[in-house]
N, CA, C and O atoms as CSV, one atom per row, in Angstrom:
chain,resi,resn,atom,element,x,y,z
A,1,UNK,N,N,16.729,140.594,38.308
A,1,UNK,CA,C,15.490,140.680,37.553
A,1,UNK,C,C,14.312,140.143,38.355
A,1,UNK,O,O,13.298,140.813,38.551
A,2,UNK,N,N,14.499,138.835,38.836
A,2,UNK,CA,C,13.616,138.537,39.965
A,2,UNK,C,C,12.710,139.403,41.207
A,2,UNK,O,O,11.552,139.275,41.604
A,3,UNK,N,N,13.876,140.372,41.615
A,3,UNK,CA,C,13.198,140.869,42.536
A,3,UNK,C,C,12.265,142.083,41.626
A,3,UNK,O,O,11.178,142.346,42.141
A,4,UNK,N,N,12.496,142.594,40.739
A,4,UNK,CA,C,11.708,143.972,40.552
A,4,UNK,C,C,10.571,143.271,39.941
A,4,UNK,O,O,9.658,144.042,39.647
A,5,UNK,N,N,10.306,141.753,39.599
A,5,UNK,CA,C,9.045,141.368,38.763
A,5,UNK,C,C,8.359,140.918,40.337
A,5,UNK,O,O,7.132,140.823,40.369
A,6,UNK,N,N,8.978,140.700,41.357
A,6,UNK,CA,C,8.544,140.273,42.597
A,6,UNK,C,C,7.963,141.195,43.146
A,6,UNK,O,O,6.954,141.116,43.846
A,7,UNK,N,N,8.829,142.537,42.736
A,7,UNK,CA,C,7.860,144.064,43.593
A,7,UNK,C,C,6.837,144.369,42.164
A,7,UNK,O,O,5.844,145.059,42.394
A,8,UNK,N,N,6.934,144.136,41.462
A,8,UNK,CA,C,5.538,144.230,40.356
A,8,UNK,C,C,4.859,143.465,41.134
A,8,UNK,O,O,4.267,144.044,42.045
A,9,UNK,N,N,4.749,142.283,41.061
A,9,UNK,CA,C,3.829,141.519,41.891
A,9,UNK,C,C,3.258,141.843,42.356
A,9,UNK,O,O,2.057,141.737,42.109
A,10,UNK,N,N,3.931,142.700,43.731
A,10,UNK,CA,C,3.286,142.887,45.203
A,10,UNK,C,C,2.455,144.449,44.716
A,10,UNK,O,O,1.444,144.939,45.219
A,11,UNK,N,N,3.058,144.826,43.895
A,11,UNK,CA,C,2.623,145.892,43.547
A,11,UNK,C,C,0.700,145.745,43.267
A,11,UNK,O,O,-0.252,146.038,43.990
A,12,UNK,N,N,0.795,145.164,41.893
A,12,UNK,CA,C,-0.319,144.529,41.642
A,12,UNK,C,C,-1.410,144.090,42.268
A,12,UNK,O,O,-2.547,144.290,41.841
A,13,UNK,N,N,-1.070,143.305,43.589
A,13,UNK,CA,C,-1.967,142.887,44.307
A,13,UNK,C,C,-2.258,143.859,45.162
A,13,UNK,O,O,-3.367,143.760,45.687
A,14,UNK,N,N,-1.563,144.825,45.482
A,14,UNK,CA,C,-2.035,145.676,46.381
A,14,UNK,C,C,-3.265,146.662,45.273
A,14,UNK,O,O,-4.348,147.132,45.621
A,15,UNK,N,N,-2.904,146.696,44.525
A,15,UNK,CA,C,-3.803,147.369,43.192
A,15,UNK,C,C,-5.123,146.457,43.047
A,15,UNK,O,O,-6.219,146.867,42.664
A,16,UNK,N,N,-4.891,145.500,43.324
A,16,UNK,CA,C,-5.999,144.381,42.815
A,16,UNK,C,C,-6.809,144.484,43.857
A,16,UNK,O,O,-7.987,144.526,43.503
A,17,UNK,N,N,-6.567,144.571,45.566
A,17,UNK,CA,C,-6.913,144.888,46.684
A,17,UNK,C,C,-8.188,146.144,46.566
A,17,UNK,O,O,-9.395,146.079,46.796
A,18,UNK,N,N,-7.406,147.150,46.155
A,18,UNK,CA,C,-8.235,148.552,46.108
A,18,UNK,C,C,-8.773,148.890,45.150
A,18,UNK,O,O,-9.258,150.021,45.178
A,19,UNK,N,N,-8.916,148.102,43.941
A,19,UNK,CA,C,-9.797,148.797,42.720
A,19,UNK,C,C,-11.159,148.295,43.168
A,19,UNK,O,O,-11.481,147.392,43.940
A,20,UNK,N,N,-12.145,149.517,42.145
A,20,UNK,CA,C,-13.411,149.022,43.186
A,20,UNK,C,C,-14.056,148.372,41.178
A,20,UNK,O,O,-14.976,147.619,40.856
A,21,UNK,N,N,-13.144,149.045,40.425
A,21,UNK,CA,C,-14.506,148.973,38.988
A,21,UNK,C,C,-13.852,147.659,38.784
A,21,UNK,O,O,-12.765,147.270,39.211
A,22,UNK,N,N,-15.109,146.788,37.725
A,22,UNK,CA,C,-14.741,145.787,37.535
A,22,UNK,C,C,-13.805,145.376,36.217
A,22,UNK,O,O,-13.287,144.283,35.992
A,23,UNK,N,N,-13.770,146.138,35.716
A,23,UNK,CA,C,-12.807,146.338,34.081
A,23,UNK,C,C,-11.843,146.140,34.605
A,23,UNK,O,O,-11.318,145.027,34.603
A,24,UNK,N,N,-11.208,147.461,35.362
A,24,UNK,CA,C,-9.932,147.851,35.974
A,24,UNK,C,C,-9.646,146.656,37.383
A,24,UNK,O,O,-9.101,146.979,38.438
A,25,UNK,N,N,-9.922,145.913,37.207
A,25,UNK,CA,C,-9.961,144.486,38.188
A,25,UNK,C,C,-9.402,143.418,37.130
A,25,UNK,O,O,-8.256,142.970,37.104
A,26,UNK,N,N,-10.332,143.145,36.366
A,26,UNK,CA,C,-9.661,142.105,34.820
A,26,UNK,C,C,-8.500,142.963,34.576
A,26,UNK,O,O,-7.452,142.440,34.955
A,27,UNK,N,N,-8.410,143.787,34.207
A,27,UNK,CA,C,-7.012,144.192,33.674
A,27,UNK,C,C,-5.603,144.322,34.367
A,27,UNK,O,O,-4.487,144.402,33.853
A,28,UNK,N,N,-6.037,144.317,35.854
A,28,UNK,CA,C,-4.973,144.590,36.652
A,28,UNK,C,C,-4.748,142.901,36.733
A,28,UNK,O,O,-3.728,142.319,36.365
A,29,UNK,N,N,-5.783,142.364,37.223
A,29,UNK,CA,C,-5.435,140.409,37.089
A,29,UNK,C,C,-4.693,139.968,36.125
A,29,UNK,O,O,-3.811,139.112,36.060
A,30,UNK,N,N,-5.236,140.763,35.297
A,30,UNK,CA,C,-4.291,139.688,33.673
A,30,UNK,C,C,-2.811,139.964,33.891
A,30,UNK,O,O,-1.960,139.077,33.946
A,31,UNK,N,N,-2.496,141.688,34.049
A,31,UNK,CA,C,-1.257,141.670,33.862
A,31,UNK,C,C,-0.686,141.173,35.019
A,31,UNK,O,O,0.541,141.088,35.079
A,32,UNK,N,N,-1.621,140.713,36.266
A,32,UNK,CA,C,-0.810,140.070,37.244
A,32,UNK,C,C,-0.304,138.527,36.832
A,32,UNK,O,O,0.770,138.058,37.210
A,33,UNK,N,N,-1.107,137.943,36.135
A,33,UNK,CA,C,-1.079,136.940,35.818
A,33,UNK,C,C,0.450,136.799,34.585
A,33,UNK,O,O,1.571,136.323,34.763
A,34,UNK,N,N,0.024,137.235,33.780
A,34,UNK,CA,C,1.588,137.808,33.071
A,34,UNK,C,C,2.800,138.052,33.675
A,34,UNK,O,O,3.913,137.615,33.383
A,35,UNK,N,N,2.497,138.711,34.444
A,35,UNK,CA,C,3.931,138.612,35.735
A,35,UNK,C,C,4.437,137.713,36.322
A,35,UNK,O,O,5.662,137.638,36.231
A,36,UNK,N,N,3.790,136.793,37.060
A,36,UNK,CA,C,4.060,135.417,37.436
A,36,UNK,C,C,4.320,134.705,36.416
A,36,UNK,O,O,5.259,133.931,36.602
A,37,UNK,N,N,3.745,134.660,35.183
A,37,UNK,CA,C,4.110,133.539,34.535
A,37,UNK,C,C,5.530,134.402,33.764
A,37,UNK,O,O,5.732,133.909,32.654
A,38,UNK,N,N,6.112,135.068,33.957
A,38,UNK,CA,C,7.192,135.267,33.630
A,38,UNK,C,C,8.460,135.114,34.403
A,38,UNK,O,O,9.637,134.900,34.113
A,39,UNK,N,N,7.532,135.371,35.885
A,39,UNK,CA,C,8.586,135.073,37.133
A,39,UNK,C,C,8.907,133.634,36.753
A,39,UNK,O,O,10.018,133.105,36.777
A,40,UNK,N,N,7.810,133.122,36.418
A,40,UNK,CA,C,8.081,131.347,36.667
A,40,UNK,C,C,9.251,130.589,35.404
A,40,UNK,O,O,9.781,129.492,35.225
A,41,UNK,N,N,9.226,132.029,34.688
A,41,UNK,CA,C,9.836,131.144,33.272
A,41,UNK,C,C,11.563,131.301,33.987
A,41,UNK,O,O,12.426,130.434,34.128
A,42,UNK,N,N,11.575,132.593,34.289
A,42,UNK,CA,C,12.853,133.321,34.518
A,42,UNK,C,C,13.965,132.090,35.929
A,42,UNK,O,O,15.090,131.601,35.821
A,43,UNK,N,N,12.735,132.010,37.297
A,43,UNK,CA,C,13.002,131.078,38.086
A,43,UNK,C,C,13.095,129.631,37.225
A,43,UNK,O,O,13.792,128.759,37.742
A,44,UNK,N,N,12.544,129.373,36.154
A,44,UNK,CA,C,12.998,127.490,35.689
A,44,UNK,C,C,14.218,128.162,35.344
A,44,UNK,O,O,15.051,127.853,36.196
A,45,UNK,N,N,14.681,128.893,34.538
A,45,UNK,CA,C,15.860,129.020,33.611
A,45,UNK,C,C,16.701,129.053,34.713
A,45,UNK,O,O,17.598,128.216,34.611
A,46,UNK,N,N,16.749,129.848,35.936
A,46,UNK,CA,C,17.825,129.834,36.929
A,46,UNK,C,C,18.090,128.634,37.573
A,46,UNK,O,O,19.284,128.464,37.824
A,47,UNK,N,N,17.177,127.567,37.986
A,47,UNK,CA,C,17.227,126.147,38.360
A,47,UNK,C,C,17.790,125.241,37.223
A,47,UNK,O,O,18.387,124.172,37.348
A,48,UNK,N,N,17.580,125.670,36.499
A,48,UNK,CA,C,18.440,124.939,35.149
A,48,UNK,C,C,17.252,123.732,34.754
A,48,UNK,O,O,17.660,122.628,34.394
A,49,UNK,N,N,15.286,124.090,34.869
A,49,UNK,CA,C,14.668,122.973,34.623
A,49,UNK,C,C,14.021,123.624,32.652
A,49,UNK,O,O,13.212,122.961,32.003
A,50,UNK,N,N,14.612,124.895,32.158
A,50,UNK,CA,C,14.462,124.662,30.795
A,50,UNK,C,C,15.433,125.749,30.923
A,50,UNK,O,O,15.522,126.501,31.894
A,51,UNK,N,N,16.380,125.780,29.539
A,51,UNK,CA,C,17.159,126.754,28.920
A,51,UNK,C,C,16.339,127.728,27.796
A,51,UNK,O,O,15.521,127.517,26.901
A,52,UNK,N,N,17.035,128.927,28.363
A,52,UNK,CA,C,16.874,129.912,27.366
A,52,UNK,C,C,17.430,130.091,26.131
A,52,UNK,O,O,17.240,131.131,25.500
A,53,UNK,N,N,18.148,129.122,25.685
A,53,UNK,CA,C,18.525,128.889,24.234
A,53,UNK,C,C,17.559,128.680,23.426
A,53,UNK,O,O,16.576,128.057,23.829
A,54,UNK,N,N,17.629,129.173,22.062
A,54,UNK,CA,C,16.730,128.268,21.013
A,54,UNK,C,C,16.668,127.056,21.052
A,54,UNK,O,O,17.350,126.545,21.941
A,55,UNK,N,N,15.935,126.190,20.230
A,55,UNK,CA,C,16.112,124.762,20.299
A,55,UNK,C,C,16.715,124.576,18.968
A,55,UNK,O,O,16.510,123.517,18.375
A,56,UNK,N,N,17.597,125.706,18.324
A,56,UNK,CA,C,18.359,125.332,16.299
A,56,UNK,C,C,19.559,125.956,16.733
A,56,UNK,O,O,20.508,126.076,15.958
């Protein structure tokens, strides 16, 4: 799962690189931003620094 949110990533930034309008700049950021912070949830759960269990 890691790697295909990793090639989203790279994806993204290369998108973020070449857009020239400024809308389509915020929008490509956000969902970049969304991406990482999902990479980051996915990487704690694999280090074992929070579980993906409920807390009930």
């Amino acid at each position: 799962m890691t790697i295909s949110l990793e090639m989203q990533i790279e994806e993204l930034k290369a998108e973020l690189k070449a857009v020239l309008d400024a809308s389509e700049r915020r929008q490509i950021a956000a969902e970049l931003e969304l991406v990482l912070a999902e990479l980051a949830v996915v990487e704690a759960e694999q280090d074992g620094r929070i579980s993906g269990e409920p807390p009930f």
